[in-house]
C-alpha positions as a Markdown table, in Angstrom:
| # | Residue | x | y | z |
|---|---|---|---|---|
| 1 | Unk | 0.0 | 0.0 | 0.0 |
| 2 | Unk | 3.0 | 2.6 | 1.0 |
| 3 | Unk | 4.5 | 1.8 | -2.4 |
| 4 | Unk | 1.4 | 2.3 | -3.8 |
| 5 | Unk | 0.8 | 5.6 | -2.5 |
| 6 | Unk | 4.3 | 7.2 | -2.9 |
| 7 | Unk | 4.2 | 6.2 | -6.8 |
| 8 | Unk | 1.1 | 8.3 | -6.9 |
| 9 | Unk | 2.2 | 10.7 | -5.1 |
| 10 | Unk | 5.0 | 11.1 | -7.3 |
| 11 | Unk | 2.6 | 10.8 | -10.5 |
| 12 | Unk | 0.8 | 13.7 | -9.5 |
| 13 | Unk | 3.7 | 15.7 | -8.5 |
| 14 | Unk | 5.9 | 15.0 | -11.4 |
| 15 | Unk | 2.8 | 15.8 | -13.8 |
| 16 | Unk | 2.3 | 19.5 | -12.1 |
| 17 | Unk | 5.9 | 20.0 | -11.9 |
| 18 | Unk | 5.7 | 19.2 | -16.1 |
| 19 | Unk | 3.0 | 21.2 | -16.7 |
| 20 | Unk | 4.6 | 24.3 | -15.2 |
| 21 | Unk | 6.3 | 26.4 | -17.4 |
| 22 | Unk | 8.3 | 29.0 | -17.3 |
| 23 | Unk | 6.6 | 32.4 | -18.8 |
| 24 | Unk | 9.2 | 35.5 | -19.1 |
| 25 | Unk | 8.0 | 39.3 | -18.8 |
| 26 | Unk | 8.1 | 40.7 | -22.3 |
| 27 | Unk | 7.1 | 44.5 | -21.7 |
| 28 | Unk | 6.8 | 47.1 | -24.4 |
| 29 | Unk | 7.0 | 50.6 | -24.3 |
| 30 | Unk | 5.5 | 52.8 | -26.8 |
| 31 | Unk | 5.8 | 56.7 | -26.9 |
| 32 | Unk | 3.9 | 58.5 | -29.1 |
| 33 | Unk | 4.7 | 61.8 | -30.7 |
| 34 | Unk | 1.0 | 63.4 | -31.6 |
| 35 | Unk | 0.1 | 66.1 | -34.3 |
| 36 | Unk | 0.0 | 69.1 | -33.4 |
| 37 | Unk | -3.0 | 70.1 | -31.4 |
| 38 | Unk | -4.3 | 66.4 | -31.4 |
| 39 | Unk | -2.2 | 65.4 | -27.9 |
| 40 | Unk | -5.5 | 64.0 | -25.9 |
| 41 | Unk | -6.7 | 61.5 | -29.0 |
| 42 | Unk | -3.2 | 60.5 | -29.9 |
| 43 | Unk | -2.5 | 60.0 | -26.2 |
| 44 | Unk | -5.9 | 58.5 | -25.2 |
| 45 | Unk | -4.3 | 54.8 | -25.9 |
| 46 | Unk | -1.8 | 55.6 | -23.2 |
| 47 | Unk | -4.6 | 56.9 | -20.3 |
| 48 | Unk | -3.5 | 60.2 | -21.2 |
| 49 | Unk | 0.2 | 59.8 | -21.1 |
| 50 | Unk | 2.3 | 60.2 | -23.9 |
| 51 | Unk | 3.9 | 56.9 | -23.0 |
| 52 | Unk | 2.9 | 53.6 | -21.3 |
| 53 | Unk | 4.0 | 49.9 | -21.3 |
| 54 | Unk | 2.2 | 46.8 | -22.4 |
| 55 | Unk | 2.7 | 43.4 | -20.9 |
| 56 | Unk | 2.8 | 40.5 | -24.3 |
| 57 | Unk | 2.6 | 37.1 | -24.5 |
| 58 | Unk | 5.9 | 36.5 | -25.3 |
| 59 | Unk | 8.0 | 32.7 | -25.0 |
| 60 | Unk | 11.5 | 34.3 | -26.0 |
| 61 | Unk | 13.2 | 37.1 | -27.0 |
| 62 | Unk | 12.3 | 37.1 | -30.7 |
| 63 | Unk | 8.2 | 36.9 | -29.9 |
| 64 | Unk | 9.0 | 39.8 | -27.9 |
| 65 | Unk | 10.8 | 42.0 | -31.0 |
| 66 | Unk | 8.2 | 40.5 | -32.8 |
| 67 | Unk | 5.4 | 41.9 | -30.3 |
| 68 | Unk | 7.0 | 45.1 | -30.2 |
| 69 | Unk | 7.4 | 45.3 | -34.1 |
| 70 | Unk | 3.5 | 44.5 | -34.3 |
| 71 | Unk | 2.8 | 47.9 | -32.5 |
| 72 | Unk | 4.7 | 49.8 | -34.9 |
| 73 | Unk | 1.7 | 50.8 | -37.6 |
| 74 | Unk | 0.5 | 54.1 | -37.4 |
| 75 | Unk | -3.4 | 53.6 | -38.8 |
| 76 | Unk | -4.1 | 57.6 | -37.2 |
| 77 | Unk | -2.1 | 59.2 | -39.5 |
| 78 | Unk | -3.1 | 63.0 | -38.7 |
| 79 | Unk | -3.3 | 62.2 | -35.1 |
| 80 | Unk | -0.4 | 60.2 | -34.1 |
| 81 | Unk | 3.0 | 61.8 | -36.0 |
| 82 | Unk | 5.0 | 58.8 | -34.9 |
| 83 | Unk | 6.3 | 56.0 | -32.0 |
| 84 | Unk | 9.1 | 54.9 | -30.4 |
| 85 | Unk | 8.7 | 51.1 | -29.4 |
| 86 | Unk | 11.4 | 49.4 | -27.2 |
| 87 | Unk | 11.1 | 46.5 | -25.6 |
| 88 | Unk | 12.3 | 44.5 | -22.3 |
| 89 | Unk | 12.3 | 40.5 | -22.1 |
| 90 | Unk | 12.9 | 39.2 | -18.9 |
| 91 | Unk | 14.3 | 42.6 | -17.4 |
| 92 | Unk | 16.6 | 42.6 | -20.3 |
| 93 | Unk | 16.4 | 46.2 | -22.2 |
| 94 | Unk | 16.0 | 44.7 | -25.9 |
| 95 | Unk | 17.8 | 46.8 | -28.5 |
| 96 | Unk | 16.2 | 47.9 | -31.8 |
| 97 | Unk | 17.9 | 48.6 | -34.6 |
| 98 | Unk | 16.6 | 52.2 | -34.7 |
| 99 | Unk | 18.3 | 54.1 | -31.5 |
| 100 | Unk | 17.0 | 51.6 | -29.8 |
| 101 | Unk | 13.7 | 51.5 | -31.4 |
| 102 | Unk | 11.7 | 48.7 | -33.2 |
| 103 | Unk | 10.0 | 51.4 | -35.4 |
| 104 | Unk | 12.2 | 53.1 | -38.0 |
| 105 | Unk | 11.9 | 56.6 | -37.9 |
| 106 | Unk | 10.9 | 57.1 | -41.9 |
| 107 | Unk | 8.2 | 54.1 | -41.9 |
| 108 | Unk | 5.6 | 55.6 | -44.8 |
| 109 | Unk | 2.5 | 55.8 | -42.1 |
| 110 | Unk | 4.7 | 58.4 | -39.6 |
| 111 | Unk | 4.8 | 62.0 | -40.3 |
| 112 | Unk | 2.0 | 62.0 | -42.3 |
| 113 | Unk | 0.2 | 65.3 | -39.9 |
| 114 | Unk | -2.0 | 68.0 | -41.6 |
């Protein structure tokens, strides 16, 4: 009967121990740059601030470039002028290729204000 037990014991244990993974942080941070006179809507994504982070789902370091790639698009064009996106994985500060940002700086939909 002890053995019994103790093998279950150890089935059920070693199937919650296999069933836990690991999930990393993958944060990103996007600033915004509005048009001129258009600061609240451009903002309003952000509460109100010109920047904020977003928590991703994000398995490694490349889903979370990916992630912060994938909130590069500008689809306001004459609200939002253009974005800075960085990114942190696990703590780690990711570095884009673009002073640090994900987002290059002449992407057609940025700069595009009346």
């Amino acid at each position: 009967m002890t053995k019994s037990i103790s093998f279950a014991f150890a089935a059920v244990f070693g199937l919650s121990l296999a069933s836990t993974a690991y999930a990393a942080e993958c944060v990103v941070n996007i600033n915004r740059t509005a048009c001129a006179g258009k600061e609240a809507e451009s903002y309003s994504k952000c509460g109100g601030s010109k920047s904020c982070d977003k928590t991703e789902d994000a398995g490694s370091e490349a889903a979370c470039i990916a992630a912060a790639k994938s909130n590069c698009p500008n689809s306001r064009l004459d609200i939002t002028k253009s974005k800075v996106v960085k990114a942190r994985f696990d703590g780690k500060q990711l570095k884009g290729p673009f002073g640090g940002s994900f987002c290059a700086p002449n992407r057609p939909d940025f700069n595009k204000c009346k």
